[in-house]
Gaussian input, Z-matrix of N, CA and C with variables (Angstrom, degrees):
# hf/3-21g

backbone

0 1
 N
 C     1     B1
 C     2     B2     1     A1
 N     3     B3     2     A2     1     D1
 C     4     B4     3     A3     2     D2
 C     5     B5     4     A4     3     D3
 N     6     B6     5     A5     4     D4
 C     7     B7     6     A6     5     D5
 C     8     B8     7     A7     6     D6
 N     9     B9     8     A8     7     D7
 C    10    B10     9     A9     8     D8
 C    11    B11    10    A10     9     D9
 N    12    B12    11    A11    10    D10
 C    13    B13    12    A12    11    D11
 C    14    B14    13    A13    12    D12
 N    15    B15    14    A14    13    D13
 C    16    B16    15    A15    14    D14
 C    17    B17    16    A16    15    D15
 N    18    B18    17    A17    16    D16
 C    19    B19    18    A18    17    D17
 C    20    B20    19    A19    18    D18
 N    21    B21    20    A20    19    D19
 C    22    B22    21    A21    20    D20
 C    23    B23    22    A22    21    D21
 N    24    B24    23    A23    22    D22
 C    25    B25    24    A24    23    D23
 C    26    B26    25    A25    24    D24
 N    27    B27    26    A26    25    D25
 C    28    B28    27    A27    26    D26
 C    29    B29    28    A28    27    D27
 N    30    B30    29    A29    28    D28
 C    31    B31    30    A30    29    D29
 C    32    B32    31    A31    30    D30
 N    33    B33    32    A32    31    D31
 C    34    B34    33    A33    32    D32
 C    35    B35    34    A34    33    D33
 N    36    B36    35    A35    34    D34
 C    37    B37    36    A36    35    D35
 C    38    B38    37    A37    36    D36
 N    39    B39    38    A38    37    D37
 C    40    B40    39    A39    38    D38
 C    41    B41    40    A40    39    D39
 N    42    B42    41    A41    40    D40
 C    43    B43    42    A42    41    D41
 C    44    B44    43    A43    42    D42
 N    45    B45    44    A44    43    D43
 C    46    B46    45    A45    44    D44
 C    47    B47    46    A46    45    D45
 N    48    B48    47    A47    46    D46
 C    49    B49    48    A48    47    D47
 C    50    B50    49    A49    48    D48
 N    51    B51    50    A50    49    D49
 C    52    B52    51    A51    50    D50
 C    53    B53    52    A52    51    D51
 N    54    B54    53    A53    52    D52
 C    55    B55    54    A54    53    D53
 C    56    B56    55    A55    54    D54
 N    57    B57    56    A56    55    D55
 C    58    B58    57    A57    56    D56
 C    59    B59    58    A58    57    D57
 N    60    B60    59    A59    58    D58
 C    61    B61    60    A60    59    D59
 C    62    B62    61    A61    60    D60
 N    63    B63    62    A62    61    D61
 C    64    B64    63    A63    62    D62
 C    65    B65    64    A64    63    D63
 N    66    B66    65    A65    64    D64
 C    67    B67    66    A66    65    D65
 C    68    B68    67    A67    66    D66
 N    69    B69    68    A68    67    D67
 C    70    B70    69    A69    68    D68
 C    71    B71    70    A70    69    D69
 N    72    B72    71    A71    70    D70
 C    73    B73    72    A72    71    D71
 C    74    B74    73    A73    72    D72
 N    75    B75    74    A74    73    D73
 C    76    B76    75    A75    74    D74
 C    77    B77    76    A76    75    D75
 N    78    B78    77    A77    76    D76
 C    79    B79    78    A78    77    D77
 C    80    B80    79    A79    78    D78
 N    81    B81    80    A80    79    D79
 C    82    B82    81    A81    80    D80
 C    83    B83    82    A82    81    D81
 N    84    B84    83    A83    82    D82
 C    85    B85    84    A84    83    D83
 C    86    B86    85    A85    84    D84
 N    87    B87    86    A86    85    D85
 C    88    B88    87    A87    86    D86
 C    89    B89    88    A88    87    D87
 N    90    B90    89    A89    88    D88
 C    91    B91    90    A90    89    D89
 C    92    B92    91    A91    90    D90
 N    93    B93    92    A92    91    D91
 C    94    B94    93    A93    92    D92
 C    95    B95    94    A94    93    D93
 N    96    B96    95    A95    94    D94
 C    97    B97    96    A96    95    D95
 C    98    B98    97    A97    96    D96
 N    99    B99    98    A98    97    D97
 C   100   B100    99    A99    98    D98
 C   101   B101   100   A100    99    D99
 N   102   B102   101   A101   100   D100
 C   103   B103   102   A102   101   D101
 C   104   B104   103   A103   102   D102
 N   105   B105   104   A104   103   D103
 C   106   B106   105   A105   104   D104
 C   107   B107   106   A106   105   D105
 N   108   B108   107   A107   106   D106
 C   109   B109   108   A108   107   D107
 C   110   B110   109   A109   108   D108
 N   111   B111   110   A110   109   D109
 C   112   B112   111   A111   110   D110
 C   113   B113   112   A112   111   D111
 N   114   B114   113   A113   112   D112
 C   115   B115   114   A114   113   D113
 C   116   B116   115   A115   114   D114
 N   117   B117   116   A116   115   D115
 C   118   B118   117   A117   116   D116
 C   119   B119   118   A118   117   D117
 N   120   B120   119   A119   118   D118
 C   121   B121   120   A120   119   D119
 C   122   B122   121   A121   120   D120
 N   123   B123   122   A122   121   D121
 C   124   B124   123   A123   122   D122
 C   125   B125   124   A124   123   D123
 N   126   B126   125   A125   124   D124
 C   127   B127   126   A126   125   D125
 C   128   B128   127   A127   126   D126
 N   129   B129   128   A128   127   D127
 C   130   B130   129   A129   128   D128
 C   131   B131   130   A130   129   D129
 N   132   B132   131   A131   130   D130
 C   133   B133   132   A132   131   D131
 C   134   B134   133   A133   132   D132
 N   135   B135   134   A134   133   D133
 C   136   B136   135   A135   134   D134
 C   137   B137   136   A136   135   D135
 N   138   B138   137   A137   136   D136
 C   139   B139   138   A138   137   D137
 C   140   B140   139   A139   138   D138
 N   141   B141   140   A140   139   D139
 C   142   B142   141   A141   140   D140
 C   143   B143   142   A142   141   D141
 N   144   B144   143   A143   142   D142
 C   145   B145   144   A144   143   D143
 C   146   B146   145   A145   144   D144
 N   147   B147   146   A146   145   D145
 C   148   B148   147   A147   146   D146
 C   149   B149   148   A148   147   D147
 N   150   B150   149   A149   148   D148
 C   151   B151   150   A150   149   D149
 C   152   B152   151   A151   150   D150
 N   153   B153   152   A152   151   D151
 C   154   B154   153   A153   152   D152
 C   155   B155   154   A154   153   D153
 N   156   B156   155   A155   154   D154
 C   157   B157   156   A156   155   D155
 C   158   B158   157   A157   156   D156
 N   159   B159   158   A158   157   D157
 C   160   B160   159   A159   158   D158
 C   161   B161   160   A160   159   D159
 N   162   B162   161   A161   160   D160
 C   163   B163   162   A162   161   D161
 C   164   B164   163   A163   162   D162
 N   165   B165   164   A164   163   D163
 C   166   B166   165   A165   164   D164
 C   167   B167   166   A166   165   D165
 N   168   B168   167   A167   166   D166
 C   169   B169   168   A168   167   D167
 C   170   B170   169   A169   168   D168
 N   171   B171   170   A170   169   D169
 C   172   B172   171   A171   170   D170
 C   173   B173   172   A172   171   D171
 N   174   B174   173   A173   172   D172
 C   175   B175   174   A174   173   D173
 C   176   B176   175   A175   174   D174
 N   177   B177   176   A176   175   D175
 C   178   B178   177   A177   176   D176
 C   179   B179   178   A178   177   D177
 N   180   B180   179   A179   178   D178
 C   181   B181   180   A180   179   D179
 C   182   B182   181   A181   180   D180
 N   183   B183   182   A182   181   D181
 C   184   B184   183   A183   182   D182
 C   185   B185   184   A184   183   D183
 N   186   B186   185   A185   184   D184
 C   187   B187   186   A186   185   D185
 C   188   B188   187   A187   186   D186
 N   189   B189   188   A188   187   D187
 C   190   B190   189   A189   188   D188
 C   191   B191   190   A190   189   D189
 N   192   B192   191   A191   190   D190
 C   193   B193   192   A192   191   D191
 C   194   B194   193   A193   192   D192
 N   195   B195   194   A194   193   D193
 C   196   B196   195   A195   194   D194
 C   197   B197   196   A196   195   D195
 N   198   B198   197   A197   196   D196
 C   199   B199   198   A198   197   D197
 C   200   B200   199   A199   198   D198
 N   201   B201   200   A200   199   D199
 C   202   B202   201   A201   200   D200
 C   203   B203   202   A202   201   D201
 N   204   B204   203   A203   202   D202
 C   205   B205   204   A204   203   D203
 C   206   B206   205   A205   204   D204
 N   207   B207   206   A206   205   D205
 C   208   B208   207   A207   206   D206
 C   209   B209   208   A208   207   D207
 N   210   B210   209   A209   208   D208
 C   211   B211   210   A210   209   D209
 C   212   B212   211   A211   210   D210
 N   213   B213   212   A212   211   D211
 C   214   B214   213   A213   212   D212
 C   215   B215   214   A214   213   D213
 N   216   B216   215   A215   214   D214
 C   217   B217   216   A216   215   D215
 C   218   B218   217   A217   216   D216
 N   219   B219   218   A218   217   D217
 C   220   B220   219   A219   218   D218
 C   221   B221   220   A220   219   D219
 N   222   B222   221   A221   220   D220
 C   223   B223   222   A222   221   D221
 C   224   B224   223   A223   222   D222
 N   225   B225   224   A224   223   D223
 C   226   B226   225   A225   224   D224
 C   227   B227   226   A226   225   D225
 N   228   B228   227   A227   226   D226
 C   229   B229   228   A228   227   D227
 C   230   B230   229   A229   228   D228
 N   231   B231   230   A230   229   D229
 C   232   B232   231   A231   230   D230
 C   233   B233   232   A232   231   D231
 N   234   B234   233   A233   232   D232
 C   235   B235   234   A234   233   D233
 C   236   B236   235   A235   234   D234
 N   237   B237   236   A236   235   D235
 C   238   B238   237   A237   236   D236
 C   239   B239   238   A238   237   D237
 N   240   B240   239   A239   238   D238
 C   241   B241   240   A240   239   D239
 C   242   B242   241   A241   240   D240
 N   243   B243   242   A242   241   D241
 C   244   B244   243   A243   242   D242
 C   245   B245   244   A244   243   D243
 N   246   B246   245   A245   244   D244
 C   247   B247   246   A246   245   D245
 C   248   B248   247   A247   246   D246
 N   249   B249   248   A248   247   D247
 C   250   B250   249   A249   248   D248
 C   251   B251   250   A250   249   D249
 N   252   B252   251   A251   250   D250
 C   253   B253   252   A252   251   D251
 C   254   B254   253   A253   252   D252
 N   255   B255   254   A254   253   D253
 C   256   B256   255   A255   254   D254
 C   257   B257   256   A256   255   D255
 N   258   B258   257   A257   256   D256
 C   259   B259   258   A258   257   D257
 C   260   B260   259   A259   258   D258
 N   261   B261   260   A260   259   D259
 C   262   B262   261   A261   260   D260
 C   263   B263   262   A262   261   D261

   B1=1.4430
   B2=1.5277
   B3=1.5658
   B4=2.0202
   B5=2.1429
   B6=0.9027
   B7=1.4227
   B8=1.8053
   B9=1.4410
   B10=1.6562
   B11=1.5954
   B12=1.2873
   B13=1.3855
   B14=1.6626
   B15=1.6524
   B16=1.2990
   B17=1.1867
   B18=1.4308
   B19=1.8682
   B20=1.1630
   B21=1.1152
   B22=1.9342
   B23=1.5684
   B24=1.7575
   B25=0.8272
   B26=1.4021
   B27=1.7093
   B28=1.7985
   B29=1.6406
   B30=1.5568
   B31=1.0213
   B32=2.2064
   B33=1.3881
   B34=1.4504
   B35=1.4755
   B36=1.8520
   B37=1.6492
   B38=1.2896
   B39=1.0807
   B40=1.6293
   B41=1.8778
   B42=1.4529
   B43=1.3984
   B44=1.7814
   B45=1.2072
   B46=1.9056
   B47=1.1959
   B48=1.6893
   B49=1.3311
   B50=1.4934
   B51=1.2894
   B52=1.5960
   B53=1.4839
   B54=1.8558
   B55=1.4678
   B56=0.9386
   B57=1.4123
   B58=1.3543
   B59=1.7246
   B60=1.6381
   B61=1.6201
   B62=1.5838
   B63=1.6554
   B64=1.4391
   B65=1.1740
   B66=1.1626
   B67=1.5428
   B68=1.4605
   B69=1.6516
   B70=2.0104
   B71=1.3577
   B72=1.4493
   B73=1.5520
   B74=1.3204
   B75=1.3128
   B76=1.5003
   B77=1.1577
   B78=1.9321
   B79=1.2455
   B80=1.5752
   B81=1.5373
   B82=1.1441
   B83=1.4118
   B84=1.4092
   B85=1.8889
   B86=1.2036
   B87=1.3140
   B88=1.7980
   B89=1.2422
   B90=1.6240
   B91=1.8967
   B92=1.6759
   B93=1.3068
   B94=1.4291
   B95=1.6206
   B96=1.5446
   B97=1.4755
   B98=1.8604
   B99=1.4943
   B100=1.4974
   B101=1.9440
   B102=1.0853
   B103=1.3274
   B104=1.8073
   B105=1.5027
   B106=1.4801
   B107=1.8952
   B108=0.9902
   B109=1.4163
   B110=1.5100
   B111=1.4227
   B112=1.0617
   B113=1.6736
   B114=1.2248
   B115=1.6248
   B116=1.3197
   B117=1.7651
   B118=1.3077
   B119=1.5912
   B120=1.7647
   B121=1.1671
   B122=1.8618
   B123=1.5771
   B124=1.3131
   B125=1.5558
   B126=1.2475
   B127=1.6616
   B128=2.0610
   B129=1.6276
   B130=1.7566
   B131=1.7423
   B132=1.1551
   B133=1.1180
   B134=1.7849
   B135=0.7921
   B136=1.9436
   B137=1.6109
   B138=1.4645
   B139=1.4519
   B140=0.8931
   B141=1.9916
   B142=1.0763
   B143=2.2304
   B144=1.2155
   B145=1.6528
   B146=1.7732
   B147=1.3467
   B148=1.5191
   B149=1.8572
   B150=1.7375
   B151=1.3830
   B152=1.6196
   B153=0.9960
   B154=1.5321
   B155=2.0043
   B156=0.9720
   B157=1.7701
   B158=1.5340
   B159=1.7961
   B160=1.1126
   B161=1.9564
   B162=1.1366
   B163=1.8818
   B164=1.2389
   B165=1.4439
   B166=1.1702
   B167=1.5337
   B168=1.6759
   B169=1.7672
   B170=1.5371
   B171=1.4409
   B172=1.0278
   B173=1.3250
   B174=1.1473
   B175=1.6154
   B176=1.7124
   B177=1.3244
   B178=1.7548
   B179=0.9956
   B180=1.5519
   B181=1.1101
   B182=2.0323
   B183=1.2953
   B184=1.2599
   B185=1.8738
   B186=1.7079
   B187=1.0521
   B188=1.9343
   B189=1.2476
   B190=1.1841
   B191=1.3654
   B192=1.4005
   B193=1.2674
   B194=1.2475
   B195=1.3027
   B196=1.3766
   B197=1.1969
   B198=1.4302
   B199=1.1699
   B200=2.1612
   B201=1.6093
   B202=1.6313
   B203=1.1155
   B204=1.2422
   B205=1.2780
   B206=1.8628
   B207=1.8981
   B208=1.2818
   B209=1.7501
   B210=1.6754
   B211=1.4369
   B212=1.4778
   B213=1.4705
   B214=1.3945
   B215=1.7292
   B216=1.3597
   B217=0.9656
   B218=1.6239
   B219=1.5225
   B220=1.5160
   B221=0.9712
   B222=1.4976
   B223=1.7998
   B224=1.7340
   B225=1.2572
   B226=1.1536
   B227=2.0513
   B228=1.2615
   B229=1.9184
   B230=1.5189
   B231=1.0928
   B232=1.8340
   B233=1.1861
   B234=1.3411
   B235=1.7155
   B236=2.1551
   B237=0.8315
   B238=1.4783
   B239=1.4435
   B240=1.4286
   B241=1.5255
   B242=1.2879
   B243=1.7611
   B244=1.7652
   B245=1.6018
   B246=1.3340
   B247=1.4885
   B248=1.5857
   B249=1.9290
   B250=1.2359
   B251=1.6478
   B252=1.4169
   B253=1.2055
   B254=1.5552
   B255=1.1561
   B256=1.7936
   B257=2.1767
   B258=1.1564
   B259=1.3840
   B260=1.6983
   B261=1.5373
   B262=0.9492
   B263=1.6287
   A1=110.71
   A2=109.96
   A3=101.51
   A4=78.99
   A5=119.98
   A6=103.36
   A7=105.97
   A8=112.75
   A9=112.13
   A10=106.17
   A11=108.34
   A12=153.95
   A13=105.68
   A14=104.35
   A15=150.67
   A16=100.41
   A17=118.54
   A18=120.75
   A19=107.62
   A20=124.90
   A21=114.87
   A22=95.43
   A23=134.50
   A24=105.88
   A25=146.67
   A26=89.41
   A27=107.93
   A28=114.20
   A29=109.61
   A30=129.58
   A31=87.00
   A32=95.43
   A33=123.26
   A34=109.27
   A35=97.24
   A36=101.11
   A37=103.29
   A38=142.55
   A39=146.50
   A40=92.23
   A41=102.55
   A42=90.40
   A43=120.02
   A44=92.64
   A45=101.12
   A46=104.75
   A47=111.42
   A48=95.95
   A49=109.33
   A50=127.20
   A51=129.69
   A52=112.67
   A53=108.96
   A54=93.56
   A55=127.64
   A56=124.19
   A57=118.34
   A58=113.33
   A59=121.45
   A60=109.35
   A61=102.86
   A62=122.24
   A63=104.52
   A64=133.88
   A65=117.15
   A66=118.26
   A67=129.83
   A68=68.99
   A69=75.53
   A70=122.32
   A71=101.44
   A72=90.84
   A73=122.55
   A74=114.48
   A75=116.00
   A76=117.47
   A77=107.48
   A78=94.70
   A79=111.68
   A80=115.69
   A81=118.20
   A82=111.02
   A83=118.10
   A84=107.49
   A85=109.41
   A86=133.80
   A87=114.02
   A88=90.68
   A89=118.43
   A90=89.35
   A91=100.95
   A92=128.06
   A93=125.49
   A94=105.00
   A95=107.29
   A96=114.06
   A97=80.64
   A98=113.29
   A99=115.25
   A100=101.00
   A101=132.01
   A102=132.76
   A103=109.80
   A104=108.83
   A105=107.62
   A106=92.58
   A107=112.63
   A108=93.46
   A109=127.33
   A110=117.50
   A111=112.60
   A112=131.42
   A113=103.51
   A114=107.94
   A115=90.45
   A116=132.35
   A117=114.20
   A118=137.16
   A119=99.24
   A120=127.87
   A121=85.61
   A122=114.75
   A123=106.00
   A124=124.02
   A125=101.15
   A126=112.64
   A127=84.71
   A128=96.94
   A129=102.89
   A130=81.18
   A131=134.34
   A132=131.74
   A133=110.90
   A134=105.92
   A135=106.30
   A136=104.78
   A137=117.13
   A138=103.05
   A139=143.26
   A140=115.38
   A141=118.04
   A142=82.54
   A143=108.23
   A144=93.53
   A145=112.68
   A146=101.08
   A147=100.36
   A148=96.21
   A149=117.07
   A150=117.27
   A151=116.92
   A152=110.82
   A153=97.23
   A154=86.85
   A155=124.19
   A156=123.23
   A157=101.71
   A158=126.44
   A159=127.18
   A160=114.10
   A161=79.09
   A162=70.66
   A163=107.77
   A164=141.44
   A165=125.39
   A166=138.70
   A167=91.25
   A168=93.97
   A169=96.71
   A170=139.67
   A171=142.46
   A172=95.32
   A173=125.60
   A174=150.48
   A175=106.67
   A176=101.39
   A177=110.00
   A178=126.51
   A179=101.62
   A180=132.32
   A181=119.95
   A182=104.14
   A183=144.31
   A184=119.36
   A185=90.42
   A186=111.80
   A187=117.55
   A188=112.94
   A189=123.48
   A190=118.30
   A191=127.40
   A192=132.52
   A193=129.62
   A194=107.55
   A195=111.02
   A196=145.17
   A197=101.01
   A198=129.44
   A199=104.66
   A200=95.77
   A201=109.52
   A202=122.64
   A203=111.33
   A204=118.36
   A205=101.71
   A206=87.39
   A207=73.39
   A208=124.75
   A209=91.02
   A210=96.67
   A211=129.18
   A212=123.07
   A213=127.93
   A214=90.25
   A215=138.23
   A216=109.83
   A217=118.05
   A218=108.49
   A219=109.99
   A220=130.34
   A221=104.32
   A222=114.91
   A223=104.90
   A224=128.98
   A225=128.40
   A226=99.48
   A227=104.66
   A228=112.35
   A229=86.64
   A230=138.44
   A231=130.50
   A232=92.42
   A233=146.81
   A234=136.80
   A235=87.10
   A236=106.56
   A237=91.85
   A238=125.04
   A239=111.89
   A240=147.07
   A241=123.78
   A242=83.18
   A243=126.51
   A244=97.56
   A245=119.68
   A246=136.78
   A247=96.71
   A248=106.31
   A249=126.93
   A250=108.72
   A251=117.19
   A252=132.05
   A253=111.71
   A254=95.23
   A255=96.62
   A256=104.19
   A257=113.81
   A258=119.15
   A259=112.13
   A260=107.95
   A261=123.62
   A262=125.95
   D1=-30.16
   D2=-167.80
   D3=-88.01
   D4=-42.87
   D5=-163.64
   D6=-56.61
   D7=-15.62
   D8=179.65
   D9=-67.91
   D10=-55.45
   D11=167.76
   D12=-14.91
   D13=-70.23
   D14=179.99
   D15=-55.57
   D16=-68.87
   D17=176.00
   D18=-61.41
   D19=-35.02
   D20=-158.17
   D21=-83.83
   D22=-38.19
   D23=154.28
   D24=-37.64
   D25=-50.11
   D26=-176.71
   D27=-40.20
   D28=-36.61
   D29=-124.50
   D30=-97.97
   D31=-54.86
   D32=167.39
   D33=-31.93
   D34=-66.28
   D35=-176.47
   D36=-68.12
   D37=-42.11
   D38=-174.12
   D39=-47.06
   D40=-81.85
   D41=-171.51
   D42=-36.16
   D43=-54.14
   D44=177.99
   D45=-25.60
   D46=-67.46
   D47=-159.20
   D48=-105.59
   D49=30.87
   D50=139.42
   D51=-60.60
   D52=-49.00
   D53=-178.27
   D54=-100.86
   D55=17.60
   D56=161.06
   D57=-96.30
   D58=-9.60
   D59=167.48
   D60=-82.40
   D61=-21.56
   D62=155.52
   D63=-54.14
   D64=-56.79
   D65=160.63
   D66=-11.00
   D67=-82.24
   D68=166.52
   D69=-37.24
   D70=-51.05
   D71=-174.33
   D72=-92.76
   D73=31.66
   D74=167.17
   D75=-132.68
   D76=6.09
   D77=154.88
   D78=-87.23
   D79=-30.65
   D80=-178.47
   D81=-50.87
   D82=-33.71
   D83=166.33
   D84=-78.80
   D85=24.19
   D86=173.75
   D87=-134.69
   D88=-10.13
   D89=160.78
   D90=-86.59
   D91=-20.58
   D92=175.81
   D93=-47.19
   D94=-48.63
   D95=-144.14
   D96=-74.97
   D97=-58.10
   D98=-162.30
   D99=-58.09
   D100=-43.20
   D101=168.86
   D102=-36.90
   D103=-39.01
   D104=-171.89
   D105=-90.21
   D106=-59.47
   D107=-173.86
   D108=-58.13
   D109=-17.28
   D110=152.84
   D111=-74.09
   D112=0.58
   D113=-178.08
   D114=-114.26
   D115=-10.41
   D116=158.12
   D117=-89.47
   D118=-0.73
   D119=-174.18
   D120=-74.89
   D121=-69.00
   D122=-166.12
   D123=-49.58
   D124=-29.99
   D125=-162.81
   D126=-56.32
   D127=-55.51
   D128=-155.99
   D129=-50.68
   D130=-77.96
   D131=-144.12
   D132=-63.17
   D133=-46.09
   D134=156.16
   D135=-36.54
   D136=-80.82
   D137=174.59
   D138=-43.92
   D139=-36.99
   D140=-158.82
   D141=-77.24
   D142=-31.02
   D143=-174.05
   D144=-67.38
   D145=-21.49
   D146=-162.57
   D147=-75.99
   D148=-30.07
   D149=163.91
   D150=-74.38
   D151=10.73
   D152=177.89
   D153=-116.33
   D154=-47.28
   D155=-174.47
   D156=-53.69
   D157=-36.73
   D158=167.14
   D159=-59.36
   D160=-59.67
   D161=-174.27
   D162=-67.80
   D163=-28.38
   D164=146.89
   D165=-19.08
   D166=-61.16
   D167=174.31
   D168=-67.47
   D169=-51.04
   D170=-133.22
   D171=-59.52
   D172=-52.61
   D173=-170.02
   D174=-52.55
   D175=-61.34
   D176=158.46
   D177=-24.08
   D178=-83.67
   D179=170.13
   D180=-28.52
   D181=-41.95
   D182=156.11
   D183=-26.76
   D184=-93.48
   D185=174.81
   D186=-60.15
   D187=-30.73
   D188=166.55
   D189=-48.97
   D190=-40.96
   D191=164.64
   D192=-84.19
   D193=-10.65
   D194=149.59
   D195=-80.02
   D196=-24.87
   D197=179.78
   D198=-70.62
   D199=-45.44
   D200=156.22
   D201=-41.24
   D202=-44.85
   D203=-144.40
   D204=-74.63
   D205=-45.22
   D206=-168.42
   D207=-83.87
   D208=-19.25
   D209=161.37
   D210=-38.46
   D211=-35.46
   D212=-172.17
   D213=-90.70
   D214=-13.90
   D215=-175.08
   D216=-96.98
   D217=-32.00
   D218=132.57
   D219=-4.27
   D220=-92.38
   D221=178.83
   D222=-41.69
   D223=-53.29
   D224=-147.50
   D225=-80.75
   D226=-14.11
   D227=-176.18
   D228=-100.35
   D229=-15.49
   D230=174.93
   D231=-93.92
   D232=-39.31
   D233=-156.25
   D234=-101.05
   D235=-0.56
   D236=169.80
   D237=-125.22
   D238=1.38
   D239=155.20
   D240=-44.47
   D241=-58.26
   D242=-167.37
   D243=-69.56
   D244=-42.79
   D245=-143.96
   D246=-83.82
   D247=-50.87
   D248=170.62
   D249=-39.43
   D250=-51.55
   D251=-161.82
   D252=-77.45
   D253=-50.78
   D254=-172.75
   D255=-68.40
   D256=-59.21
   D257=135.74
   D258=22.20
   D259=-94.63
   D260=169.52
   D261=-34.64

């Protein structure tokens, strides 16, 4: 009867401490896992800024030629104004 006794303890602590060196090691993969998603959190947010600083310029970049655009067309209704005028 103590040797039943004896094992079922044995048996108790055995499990115990099976699941607590699992533990360990599954928390050690979820600070692994949370370490990567937080270094995949930055990457998105790096990009997602490096796509917003792009369309930023892009937009500039943009309006700048429009801003050309119409300047040359200006010039070109004053130099044919001018042309009208002297003409005369």
């Amino acid at each position: 009867m103590i040797f039943w006794a004896v094992f079922a303890a044995m048996a108790v602590f055995g499990v115990k401490y099976y699941t607590s060196v699992q533990m360990r090691q599954l928390e050690r993969r979820m600070g692994r896992v949370k370490d990567e998603l937080h270094s995949a959190k930055e990457k998105l947010q790096n990009a997602q800024q490096s796509q917003t600083d792009a369309h930023t310029e892009e937009e500039a970049v943009v309006e700048r030629g429009v801003r050309i655009r119409e300047i040359i067309a200006d010039i070109q209704d004053r130099l044919a104004a001018r042309e009208e005028v002297s003409e005369e």
